[in-house]
C-alpha positions in Angstrom: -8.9 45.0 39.3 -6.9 47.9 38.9 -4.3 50.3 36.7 -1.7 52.2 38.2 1.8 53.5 37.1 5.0 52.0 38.5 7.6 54.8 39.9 9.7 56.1 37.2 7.8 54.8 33.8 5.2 56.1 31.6 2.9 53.5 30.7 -0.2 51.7 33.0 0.2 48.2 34.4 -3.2 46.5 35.7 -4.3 44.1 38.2 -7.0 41.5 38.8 -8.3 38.4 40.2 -10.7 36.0 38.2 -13.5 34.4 39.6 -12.0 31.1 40.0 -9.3 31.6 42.8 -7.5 34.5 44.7 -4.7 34.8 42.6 -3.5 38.1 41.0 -2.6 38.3 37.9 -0.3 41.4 36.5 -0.7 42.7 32.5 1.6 45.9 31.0 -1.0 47.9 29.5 1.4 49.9 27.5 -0.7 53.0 27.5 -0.3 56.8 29.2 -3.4 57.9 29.7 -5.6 56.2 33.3 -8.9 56.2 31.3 -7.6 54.1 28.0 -5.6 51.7 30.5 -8.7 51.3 32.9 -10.8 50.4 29.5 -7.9 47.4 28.1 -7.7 46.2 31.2 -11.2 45.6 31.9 -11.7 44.1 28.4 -8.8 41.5 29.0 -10.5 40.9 32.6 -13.9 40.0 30.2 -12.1 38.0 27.8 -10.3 35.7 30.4 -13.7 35.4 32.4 -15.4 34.2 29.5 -12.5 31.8 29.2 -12.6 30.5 32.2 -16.6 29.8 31.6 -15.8 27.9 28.3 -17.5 31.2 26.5 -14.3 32.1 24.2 -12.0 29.7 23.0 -8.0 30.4 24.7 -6.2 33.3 23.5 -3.4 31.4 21.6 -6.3 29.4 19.4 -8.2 32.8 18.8 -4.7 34.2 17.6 -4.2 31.0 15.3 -7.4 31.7 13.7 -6.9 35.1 12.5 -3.4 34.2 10.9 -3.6 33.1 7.3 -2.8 28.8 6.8 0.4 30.1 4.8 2.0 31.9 7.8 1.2 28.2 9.8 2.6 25.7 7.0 5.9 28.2 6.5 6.4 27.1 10.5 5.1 23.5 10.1 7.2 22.9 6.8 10.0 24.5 9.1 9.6 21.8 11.9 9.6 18.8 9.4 13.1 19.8 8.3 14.1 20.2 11.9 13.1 16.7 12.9 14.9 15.3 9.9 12.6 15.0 7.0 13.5 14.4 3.5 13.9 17.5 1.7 11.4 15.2 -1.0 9.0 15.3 1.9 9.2 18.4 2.6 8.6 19.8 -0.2 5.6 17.8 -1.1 3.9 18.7 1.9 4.3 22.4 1.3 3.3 22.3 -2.3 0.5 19.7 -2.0 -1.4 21.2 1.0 -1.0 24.9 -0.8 -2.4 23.3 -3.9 -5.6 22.3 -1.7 -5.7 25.1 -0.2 -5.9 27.0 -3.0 -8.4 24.9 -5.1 -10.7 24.9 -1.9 -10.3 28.3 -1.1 -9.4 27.8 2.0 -7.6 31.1 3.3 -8.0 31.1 7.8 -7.8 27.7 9.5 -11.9 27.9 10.2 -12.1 27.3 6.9 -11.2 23.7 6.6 -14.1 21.8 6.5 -14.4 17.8 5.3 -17.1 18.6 2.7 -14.9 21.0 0.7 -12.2 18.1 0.9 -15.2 15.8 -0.4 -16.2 18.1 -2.9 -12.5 18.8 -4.1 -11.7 14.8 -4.3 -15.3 14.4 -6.9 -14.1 17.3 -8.9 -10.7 15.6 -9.5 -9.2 13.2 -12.1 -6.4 12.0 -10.2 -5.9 8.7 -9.1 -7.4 7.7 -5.8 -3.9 6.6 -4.3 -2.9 10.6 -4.6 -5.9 12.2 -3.5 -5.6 9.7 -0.2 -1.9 11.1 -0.1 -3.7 14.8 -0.5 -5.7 14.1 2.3 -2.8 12.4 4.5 -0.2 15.5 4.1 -3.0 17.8 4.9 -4.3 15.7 8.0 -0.3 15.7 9.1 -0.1 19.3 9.2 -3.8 19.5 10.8 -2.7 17.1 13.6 0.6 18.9 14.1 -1.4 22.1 15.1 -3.6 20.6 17.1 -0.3 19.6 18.9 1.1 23.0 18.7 -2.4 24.3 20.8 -3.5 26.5 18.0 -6.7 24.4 16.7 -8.7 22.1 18.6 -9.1 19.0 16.7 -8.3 18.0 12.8 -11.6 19.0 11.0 -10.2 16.6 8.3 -10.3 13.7 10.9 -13.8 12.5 9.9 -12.7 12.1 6.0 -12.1 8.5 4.6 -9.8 7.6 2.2 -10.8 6.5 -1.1 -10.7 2.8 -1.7 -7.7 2.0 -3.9 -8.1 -1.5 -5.0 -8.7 -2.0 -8.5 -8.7 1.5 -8.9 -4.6 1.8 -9.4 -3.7 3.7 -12.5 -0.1 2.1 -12.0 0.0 -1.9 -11.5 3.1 -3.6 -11.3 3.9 -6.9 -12.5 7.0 -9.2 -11.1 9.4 -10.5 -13.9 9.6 -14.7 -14.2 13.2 -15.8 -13.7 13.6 -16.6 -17.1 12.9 -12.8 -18.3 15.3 -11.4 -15.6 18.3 -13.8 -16.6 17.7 -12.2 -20.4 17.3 -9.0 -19.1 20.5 -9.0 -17.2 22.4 -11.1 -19.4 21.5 -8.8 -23.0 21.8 -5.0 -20.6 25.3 -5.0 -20.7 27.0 -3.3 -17.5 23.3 -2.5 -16.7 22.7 -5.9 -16.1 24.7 -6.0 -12.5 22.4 -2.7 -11.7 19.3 -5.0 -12.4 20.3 -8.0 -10.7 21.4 -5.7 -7.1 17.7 -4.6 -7.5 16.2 -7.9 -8.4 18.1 -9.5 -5.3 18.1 -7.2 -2.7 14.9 -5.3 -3.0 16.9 -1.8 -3.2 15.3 1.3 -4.1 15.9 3.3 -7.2 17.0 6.6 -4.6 18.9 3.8 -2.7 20.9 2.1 -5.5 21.6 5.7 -6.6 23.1 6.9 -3.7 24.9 3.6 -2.9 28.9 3.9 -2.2 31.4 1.4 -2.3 32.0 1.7 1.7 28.4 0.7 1.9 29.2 -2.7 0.3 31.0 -5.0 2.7 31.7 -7.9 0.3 34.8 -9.2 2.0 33.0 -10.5 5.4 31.9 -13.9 6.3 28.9 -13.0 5.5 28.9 -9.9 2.7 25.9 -7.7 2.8 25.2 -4.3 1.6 24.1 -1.4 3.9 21.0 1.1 3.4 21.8 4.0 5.0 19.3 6.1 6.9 19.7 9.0 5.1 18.6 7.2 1.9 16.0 5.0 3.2 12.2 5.3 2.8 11.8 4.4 6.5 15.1 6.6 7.3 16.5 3.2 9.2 19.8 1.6 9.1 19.4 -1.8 7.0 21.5 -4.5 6.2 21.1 -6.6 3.5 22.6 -10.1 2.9 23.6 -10.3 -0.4 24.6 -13.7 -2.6 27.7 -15.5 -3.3 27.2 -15.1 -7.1 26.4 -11.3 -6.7 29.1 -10.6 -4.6 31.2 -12.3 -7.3 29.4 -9.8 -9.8 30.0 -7.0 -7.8 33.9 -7.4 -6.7 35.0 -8.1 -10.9 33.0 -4.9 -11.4 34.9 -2.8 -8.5 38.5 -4.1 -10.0 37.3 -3.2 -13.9 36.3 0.4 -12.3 39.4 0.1 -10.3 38.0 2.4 -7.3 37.4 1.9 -3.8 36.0 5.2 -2.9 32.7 7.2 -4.5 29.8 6.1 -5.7 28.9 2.5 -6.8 27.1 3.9 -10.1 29.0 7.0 -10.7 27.3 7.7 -14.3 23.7 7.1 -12.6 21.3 4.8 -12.7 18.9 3.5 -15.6 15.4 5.2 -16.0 12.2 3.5 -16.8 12.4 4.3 -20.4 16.2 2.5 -20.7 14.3 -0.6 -19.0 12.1 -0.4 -21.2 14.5 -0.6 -24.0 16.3 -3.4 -22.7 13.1 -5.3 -22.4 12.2 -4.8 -25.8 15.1 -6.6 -26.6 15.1 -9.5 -25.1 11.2 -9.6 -26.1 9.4 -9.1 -23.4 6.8 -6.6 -23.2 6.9 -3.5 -20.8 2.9 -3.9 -20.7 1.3 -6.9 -20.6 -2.5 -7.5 -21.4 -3.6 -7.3 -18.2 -1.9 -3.5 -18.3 0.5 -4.1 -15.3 3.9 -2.4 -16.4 7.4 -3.7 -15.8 9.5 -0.5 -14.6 12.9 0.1 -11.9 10.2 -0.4 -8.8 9.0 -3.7 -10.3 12.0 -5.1 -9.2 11.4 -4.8 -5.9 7.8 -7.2 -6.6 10.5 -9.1 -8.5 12.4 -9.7 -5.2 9.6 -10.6 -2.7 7.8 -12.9 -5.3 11.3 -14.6 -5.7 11.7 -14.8 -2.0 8.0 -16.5 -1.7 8.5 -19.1 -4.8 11.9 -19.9 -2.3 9.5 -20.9 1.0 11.2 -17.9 2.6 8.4 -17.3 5.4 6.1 -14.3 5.4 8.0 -12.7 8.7 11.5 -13.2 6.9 10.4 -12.1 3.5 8.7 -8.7 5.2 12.4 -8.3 6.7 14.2 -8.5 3.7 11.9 -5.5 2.0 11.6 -3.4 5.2 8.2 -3.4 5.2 6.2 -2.3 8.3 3.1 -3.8 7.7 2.8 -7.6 6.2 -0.1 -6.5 3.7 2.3 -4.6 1.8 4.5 -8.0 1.4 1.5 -10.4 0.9 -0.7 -8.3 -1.3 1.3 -5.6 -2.9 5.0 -6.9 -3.7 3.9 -10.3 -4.2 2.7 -10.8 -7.7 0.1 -13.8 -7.2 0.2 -14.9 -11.1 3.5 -16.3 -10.4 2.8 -18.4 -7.4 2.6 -22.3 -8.3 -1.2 -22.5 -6.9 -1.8 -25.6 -9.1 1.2 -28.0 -7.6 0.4 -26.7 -4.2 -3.1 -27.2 -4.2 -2.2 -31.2 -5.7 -0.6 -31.5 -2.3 -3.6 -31.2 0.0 -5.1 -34.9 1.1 -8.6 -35.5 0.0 -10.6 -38.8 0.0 -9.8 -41.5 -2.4 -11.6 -41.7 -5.4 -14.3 -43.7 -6.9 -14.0 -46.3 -4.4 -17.3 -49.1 -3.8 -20.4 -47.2 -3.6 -23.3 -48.6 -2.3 -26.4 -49.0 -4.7 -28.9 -46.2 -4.3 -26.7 -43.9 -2.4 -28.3 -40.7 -3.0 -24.4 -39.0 -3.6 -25.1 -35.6 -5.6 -28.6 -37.3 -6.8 -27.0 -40.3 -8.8 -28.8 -43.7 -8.4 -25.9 -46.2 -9.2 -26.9 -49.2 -9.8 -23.7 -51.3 -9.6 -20.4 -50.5 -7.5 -18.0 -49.1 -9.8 -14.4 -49.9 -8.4 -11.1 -48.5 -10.0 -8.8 -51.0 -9.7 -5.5 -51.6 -12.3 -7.4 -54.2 -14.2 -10.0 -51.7 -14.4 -8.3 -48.6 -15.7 -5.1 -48.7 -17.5 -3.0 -45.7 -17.1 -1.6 -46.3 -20.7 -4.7 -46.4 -22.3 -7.7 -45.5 -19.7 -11.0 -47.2 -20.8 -13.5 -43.8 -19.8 -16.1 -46.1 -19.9 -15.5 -47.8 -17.3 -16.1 -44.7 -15.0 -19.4 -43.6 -16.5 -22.1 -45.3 -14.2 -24.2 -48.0 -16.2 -28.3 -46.5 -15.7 -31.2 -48.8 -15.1 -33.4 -50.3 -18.1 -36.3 -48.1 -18.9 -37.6 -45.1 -20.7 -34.9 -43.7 -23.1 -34.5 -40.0 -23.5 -36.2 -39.6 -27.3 -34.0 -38.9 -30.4 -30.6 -37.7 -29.7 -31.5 -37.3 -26.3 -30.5 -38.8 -22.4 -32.8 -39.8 -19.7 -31.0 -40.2 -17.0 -33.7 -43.0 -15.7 -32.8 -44.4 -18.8 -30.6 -46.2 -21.3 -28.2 -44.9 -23.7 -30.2 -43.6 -26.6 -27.3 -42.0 -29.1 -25.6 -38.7 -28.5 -26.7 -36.5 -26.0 -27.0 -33.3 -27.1 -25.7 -30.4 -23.8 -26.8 -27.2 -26.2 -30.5 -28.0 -26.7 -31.5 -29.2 -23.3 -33.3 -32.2 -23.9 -31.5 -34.2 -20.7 -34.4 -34.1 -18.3 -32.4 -34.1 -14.5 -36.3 -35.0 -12.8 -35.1 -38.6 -11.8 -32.0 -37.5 -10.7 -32.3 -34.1 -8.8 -33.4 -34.2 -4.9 -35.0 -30.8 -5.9 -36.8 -31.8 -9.1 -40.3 -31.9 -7.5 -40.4 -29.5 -5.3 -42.2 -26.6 -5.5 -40.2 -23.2 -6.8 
């Protein structure tokens, strides 16, 4: 290695050659004086050896670790709008991963560490759905420099999220049919705004920024279109929408008597004005269970409706855009409405009662005569129970008020105070616990 000074300039240059190869390599040294440039250029010559030998981690990432984690989310936060992001995502993923920052004192990049996440997440009161969205944002912006060459790997990449189930401080129910038809029929002009949601699964942010060239209710087959720009998923969607809704929809464009602007030019309904509404057709924002009816709810309102249809699981996660079939089994499906009683009553299963041979051992019963249900047997006006109770053997009765069961009938047997002695019955009585 060596400095010199090109014909005509003032400042040193240097050369050198690593260890590795015979390539030269040429550096501006930006100095006047032979003695300081000789000095810089042998230290740069040090650092790139130890480089090279895995001693000293890359310039770039060295240079990254000395600048504060503002000065890198100001360019990350920068990028997100670049690529298109939400101006609502954007600015939650500034604010949220200052706020950790800051409460975890976490000022260079080296100081990221998943025990102060842990320790943050135990300190906090909020619910475990937005400390997992905490540590999401934050791992984004991790993973984006590690893309970006300035750190190595996400030290946040180790961190689990925190289980959410039965721990939501917000659980939705879905409304019955009978409470939406109140709902939309007592609302007033609100009431078309609840049945679009109800039937198409739109989001509040979507029905809000819905315009009349996004409804296309004169085709063969009308449907309304979610633009990208006002999508969760920022996709293009079509949704079909019904014969009586499109009916709804084209009286309300003649009353407004506008093709042109917003659907909903006044706004939407909040929460608190579906609240209202609710309370006056009598149903209850908050039921026992502590699951809330609010604008989103009507989204579960729209995939329960769409399972209580047959509508398949494949179709149904099409109709809400959902990427991942959990969220349209388990989330947006409210289980309390499904009919699990008339669908179990059509599974086969063997016929019952039918001849039983004596002494069959069946769950420990000794019968002692075939029981048969037959017509003559059992009338399904007035059922003789008796009929189905097998008859016991002659022998020891149970005592006062009591059943043996290797005995007869000895008055009313009494369930609370134990006295039915199972040892002549139970393949387990005499063994030895």
């Amino acid at each position: 290695m060596y400095s010199y000074k090109p014909t005509g300039s003032r400042f040193y240059r240097g050369r050198y050659r690593l260890s590795n190869g015979p390539r030269w390599y040429e550096v501006a040294l930006r100095v006047e004086q032979r003695e300081v440039a000789d000095a810089k250029l042998q230290k740069i010559v040090r650092e790139k050896e130890h480089e090279l030998l895995g001693w000293l981690p890359a310039k770039p990432f060295r240079d990254a670790a000395e600048t504060p984690i503002a000065g890198h989310l100001s360019e990350y936060v920068a990028d997100l709008a670049a690529r298109g992001a939400s101006k609502k995502h954007v600015a939650l993923s500034r604010n949220r991963v200052l706020r950790l920052c800051g409460a975890c004192s976490w000022r260079l990049l080296r100081d990221i560490t998943p025990n102060g996440f842990t320790r943050w997440r135990a300190s906090q009161s909020l619910a475990a759905k937005t400390c997992n969205e905490y540590l999401g944002l934050t791992s984004a912006f991790l993973n984006w420099l590690v893309k970006a060459e300035r750190i190595t790997s996400n030290p946040l990449a180790t961190v689990t999220k925190a289980e959410t189930r039965g721990r939501e401080r917000r659980v939705r129910r879905a409304l019955s049919i009978d409470e939406l038809t109140k709902v939309i029929h007592a609302s007033g002009e609100r009431g078309l705004f609840y049945m679009l949601a109800a039937y198409t699964g739109l989001r509040r942010g979507e029905m809000k920024a819905l315009v009349w060239s996004d409804l296309h209710l004169d085709e063969a087959r009308p449907y309304v279109k979610a633009r990208s720009s006002t999508t969760k998923n920022s996709k293009l969607s079509a949704l079909p929408l019904l014969p009586e809704l499109v009916a709804l929809l084209k009286a309300y464009q003649a009353k407004e008597g506008r093709t042109t602007g917003k659907v909903f030019p006044a706004g939407v309904p909040r929460a608190s004005t579906l609240r209202k509404d609710l309370a006056q057709c009598g149903i209850e924002s908050v039921d026992e269970l502590g699951r809330r009816v609010d604008i989103h709810a009507l989204r579960k309102t729209f995939c329960t409706l769409l399972h209580l249809s047959g509508v398949s699981q494949r179709m149904a996660q099409e109709f809400m855009r959902h990427s991942e079939a959990r969220l349209t089994n388990e989330v947006y499906t409210d289980a309390t409405h499904l009919p699990l009683h008339s669908e179990l009553n059509k599974i086969a299963r063997p016929a019952l009662l039918q001849t039983v041979p004596q002494n069959s051992g069946i769950l420990g019963v000794k019968v002692s005569k075939t029981v048969q249900t037959t017509d003559s047997a059992i009338s399904a006006e007035s059922p003789d129970l008796s009929q189905l109770v097998p008859v016991c053997p002659s022998g020891e009765s149970g005592g006062e008020g009591g059943i043996r069961t290797h005995g007869t009938v000895s008055g009313t047997p009494d369930f609370e105070s134990g006295t039915i002695d199972h040892s002549a019955t139970s393949p387990v009585a005499n063994r030895e616990t």
